[in-house]
C-alpha positions as CSV (number, residue, x, y, z in Angstrom):
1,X,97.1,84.4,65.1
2,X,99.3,84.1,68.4
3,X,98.3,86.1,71.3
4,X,101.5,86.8,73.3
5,X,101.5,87.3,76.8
6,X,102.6,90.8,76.4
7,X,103.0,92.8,72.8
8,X,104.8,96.1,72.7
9,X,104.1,97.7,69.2
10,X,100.8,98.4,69.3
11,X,102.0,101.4,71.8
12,X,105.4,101.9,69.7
13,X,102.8,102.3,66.4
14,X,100.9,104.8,67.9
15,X,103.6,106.5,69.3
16,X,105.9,106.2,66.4
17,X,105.9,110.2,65.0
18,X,107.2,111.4,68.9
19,X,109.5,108.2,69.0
20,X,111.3,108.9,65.8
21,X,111.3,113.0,66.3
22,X,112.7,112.4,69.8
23,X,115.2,109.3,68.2
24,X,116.6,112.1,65.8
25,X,116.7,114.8,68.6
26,X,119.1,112.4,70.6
27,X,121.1,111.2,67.9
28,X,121.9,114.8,66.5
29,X,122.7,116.6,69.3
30,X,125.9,114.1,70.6
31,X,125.0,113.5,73.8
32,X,124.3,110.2,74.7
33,X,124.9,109.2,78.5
34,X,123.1,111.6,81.2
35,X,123.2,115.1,80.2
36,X,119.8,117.1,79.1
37,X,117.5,114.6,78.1
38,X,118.3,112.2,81.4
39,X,117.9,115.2,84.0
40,X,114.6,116.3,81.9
41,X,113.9,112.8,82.6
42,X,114.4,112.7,85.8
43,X,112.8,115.8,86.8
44,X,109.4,114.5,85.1
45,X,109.2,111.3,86.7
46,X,109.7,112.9,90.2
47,X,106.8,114.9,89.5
48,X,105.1,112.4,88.0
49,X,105.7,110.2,91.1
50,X,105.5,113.0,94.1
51,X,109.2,112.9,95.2
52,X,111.7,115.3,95.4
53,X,114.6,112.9,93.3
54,X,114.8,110.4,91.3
55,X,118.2,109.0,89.5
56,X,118.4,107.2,85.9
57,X,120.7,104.1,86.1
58,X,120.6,101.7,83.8
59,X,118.8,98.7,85.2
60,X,115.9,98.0,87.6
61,X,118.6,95.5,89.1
62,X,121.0,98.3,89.8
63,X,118.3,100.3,90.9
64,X,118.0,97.9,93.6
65,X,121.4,97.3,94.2
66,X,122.6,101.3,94.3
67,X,119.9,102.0,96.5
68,X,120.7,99.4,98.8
69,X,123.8,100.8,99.3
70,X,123.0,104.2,99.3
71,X,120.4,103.3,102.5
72,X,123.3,101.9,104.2
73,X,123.0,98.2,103.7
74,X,126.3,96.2,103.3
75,X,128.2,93.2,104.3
76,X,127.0,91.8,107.9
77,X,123.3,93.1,107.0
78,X,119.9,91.4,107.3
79,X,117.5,92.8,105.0
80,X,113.6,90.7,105.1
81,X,112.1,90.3,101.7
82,X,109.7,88.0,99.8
83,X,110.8,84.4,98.5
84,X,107.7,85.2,95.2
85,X,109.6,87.6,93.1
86,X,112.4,87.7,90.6
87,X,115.4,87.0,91.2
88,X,117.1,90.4,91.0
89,X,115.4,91.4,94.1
90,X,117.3,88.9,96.6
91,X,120.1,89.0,94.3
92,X,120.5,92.6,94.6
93,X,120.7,92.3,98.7
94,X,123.7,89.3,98.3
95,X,125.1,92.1,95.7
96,X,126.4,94.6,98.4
97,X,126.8,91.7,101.1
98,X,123.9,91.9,102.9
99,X,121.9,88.0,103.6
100,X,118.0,88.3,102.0
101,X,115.4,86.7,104.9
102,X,112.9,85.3,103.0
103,X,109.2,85.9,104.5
104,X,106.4,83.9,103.3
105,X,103.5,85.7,100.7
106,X,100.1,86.2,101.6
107,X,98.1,83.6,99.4
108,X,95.4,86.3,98.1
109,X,97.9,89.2,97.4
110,X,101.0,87.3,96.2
111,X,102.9,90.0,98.6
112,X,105.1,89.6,101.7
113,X,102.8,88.8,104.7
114,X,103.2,91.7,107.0
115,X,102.4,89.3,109.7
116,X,105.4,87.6,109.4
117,X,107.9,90.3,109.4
118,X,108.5,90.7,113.4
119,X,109.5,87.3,113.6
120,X,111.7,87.5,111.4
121,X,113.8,90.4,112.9
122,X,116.9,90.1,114.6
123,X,120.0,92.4,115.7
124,X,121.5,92.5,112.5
125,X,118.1,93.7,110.4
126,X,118.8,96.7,108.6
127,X,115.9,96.8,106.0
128,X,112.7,95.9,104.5
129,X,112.5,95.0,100.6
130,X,108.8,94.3,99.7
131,X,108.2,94.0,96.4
132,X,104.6,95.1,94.3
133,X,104.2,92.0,92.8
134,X,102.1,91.9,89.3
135,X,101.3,95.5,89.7
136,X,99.6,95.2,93.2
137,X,101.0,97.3,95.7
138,X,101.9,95.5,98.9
139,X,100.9,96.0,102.3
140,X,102.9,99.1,103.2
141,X,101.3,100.8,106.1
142,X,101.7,97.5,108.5
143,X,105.4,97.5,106.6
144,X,106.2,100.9,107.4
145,X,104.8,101.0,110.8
146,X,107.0,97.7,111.6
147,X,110.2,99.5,110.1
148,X,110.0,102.6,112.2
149,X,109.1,100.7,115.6
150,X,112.4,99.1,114.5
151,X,114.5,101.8,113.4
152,X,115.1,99.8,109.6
153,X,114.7,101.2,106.2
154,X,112.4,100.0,103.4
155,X,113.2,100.0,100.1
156,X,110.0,99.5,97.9
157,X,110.9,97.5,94.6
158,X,108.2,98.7,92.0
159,X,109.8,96.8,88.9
160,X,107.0,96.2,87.7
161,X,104.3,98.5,89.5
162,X,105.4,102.5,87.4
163,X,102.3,104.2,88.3
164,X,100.6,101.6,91.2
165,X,99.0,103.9,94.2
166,X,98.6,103.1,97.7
167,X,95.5,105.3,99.4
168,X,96.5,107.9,96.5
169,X,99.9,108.0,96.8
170,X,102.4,105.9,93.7
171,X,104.1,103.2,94.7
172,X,108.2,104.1,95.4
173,X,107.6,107.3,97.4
174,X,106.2,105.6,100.7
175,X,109.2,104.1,101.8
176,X,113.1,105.4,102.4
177,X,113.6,104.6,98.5
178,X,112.1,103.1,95.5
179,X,113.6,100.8,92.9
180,X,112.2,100.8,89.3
181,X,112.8,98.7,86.3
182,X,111.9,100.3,82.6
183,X,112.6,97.1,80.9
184,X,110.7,96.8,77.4
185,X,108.0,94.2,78.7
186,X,107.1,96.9,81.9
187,X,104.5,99.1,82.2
188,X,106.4,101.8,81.7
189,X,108.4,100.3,79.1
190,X,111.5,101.4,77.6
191,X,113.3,99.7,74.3
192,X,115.9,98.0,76.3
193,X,117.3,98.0,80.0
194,X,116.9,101.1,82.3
195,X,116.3,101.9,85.7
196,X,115.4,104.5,88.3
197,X,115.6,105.2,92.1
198,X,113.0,107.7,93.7
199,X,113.6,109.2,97.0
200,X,112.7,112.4,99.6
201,X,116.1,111.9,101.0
202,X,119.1,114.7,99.9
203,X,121.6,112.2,101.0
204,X,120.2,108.8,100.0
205,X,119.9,110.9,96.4
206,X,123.5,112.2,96.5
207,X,125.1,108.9,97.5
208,X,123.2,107.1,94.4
209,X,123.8,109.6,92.0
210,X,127.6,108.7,93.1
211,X,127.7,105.3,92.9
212,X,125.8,105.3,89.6
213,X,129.1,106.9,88.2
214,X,131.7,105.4,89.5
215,X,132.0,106.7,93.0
216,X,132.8,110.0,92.5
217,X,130.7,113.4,92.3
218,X,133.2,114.9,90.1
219,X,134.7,113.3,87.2
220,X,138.3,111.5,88.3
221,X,137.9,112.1,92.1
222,X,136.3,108.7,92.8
223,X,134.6,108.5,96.5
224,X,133.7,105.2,96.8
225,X,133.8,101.9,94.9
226,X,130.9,102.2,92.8
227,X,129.2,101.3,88.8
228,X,128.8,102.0,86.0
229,X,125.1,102.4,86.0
230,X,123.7,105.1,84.3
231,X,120.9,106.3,82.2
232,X,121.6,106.8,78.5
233,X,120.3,109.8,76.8
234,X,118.3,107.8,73.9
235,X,116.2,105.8,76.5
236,X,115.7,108.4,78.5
237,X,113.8,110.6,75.5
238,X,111.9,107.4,74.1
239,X,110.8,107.1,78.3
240,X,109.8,110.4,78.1
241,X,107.4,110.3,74.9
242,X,106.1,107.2,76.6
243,X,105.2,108.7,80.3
244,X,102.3,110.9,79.3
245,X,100.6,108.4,78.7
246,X,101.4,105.7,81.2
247,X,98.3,106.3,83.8
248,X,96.2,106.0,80.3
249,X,98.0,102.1,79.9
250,X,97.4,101.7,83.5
251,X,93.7,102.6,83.6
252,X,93.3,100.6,80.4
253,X,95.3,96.9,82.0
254,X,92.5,97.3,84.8
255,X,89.9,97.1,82.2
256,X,91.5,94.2,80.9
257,X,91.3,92.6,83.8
258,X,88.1,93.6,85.1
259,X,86.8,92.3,81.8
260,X,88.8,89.2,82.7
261,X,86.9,88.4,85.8
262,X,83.6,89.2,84.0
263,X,84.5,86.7,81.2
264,X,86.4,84.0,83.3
265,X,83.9,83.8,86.3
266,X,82.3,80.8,85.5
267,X,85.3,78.7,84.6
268,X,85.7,76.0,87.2
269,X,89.1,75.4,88.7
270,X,90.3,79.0,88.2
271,X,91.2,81.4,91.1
272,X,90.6,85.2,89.4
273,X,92.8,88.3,91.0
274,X,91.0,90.7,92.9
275,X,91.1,94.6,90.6
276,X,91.8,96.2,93.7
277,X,92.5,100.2,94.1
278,X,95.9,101.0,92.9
279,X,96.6,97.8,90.9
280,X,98.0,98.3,87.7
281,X,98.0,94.9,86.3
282,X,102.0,94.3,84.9
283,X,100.6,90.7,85.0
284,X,97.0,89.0,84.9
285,X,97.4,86.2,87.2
286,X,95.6,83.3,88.3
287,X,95.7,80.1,90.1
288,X,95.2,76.9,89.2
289,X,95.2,74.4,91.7
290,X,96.8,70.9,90.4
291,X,96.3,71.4,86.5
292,X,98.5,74.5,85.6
293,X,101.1,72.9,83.3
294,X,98.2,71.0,81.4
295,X,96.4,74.2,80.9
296,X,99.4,76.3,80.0
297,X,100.4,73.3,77.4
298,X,96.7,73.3,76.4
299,X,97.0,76.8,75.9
300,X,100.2,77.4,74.1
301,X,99.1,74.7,71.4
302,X,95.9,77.6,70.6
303,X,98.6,80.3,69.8
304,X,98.1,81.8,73.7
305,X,100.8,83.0,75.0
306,X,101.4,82.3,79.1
307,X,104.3,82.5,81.5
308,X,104.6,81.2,85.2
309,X,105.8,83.9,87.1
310,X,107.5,82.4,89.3
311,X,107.7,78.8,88.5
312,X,110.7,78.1,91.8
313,X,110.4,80.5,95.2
314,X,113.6,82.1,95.7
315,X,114.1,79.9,99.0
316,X,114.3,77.3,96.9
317,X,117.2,78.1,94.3
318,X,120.3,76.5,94.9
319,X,121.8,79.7,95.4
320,X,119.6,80.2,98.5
321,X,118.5,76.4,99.2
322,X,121.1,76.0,101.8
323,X,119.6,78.6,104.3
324,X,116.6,75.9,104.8
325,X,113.8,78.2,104.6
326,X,110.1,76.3,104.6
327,X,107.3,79.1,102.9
328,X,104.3,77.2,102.5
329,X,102.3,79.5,100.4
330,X,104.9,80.9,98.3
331,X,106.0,77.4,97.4
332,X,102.1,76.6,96.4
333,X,101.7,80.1,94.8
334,X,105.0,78.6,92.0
335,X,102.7,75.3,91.4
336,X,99.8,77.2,90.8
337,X,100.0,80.4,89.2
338,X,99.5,80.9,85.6
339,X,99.8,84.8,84.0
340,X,97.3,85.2,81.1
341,X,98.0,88.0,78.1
342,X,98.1,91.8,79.5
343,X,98.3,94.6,78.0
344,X,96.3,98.1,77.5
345,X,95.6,96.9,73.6
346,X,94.1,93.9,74.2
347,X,91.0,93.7,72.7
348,X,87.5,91.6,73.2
349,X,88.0,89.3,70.3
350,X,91.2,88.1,72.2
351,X,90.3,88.0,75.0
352,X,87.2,86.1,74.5
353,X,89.4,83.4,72.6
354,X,91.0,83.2,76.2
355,X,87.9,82.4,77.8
356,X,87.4,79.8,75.3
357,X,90.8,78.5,74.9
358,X,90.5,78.4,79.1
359,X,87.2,76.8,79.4
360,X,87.9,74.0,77.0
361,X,91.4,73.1,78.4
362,X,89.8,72.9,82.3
363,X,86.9,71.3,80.9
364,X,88.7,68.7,79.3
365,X,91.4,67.5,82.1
């Protein structure tokens, strides 16, 4: 039997009674974009997270994108960010005319090098965009410090960190703004695309709930140019069924992985992630210095599912290839990474064909 890199229904099974219960609620009581079930929503997860807002929209990249705009970033704008992430994240800064600076990752962390960020300032800076890669929460206290020595705003993107802490506070509440990303695969997934901003700011809150509808605060008296971005009623009560349970999941990944380390530890050729405090493990990931395709072929041809996130830097696009940026690290980091099967389900017979799957494809290349 396949083992996929990530596998949803084992939490929709258990989950199915409150699924279907809060299905029929949504579909019986005719209202299906924001209303009762999308501010109940919303209300939780700011709780939930420790912020005073947070605003359904209906992507983690219009997360992004709204927020950028509702911090004040537009055409003219420099906002510093990591080349080692999805696309969305850069694409959301060219979005509302703003030019990403790509910084180069630390090679243990996977995260934009604070190091490297003061160098990479100039007049027309207006924010920081680190991104909590895998799960792991970046470096935000050398982040935030640089930020406020030079008046810019950070935007945290946690697409794929719901629930990841930083000295015991979540991820997307550190910052002027976080973006999140409810996509099915995430760890708080929903059952297609959804998104959320989270801020302590009244106006950065009031601006996005704006631009999520159009521009305008009151129906027909548009503002500003703005989307069509927001949170439908049926994801939101399917979310909220879901985030009970989410720092369960998350506790239940770091098992996984620290299992992982236990079981892979003796596998030569392998670099193992470190299960540091706050990490909530969206992705498993190692390294795998000059063999990773082999192993991932190896791998696939057992029934184990991989993925190589991110197999080209963001520097390195042709969209971006023109500004000439040379990042070491994240350029190694796309050659060698390799993101094993995750998930809060997954149990010791699987991951011990892993192991074995592993250990026999290193052993024989």
């Amino acid at each position: 039997m396949r083992i996929p890199v990530y596998d949803p229904l084992p939490e929709v099974e258990f989950l199915w009674p409150e699924l279907e219960e809060a299905f029929r609620r949504v579909m019986r009581s005719g209202r299906y974009i924001l209303g009762p079930e999308v501010e109940a929503f919303e209300e939780e997860v700011a709780q939930y997270l420790g912020v005073k807002h947070a605003i359904g929209v209906n992507s983690g990249t219009d997360a992004l994108v709204i927020a950028l705009r509702a911090l004040g970033v537009g055409p003219g704008d420099e906002v510093i960010t990591t080349p080692f992430t999805f696309f969305a994240t850069a694409e959301a800064i060219s979005l509302v005319g703003a030019t990403p600076v790509f910084v180069d990752i630390d090679p243990r962390t996977f995260n934009i090098n604070p190091d490297l960020i003061p160098s990479a300032i100039t007049p027309r800076t207006k924010a920081i965009l680190p991104v909590h890669l895998y799960g792991l929460p970046a470096e935000m206290d050398p982040i935030l410090e640089i930020a406020r020595s030079h008046g810019l705003k950070v935007l945290e993107d946690c697409a794929q960190a719901f629930g990841a802490t930083h000295k015991g506070r979540k991820v997307g509440t550190l910052g002027d703004a976080g973006a999140f990303s409810f996509f099915p695969t995430k760890n708080l997934g929903g059952f297609g695309d959804g998104g959320l901003i989270a801020t302590n700011s009244d106006e950065v809150a009031e601006r996005a709930r704006m631009l999520r509808a159009h521009g305008s605060r009151r129906k027909y008296y548009n503002e500003a140019v703005g989307y069509n971005s927001r949170l439908d009623a049926l994801q939101a009560a399917l979310l909220r069924v879901k985030l009970p349970r989410v720092d369960a999941w998350n506790e239940a990944r770091r098992q996984v992985a620290l299992r992982y380390n236990e079981l892979l530890s003796d596998i030569p050729g392998l670099v193992l992630p470190e299960v540091s405090p706050g990490h909530v493990f969206h992705q498993y990931t190692v390294r795998i210095p000059g063999r990773r395709d082999e192993v991932q072929r190896a791998l696939e041809a057992q029934g184990i599912g991989t993925m190589v996130y991110y197999p080209v830097p963001l520097h390195r696009l042709p969209v971006y290839a023109h500004m000439g940026f040379s990042l070491p690290q994240a350029e190694r980091a796309s050659e060698e990474v390799l993101s094993l099967p995750m998930g809060p389900a997954l149990d010791a017979e699987n991951l011990s064909r892993v192991r074995e799957a592993l250990w026999g494809a290193l052993k024989g290349l």
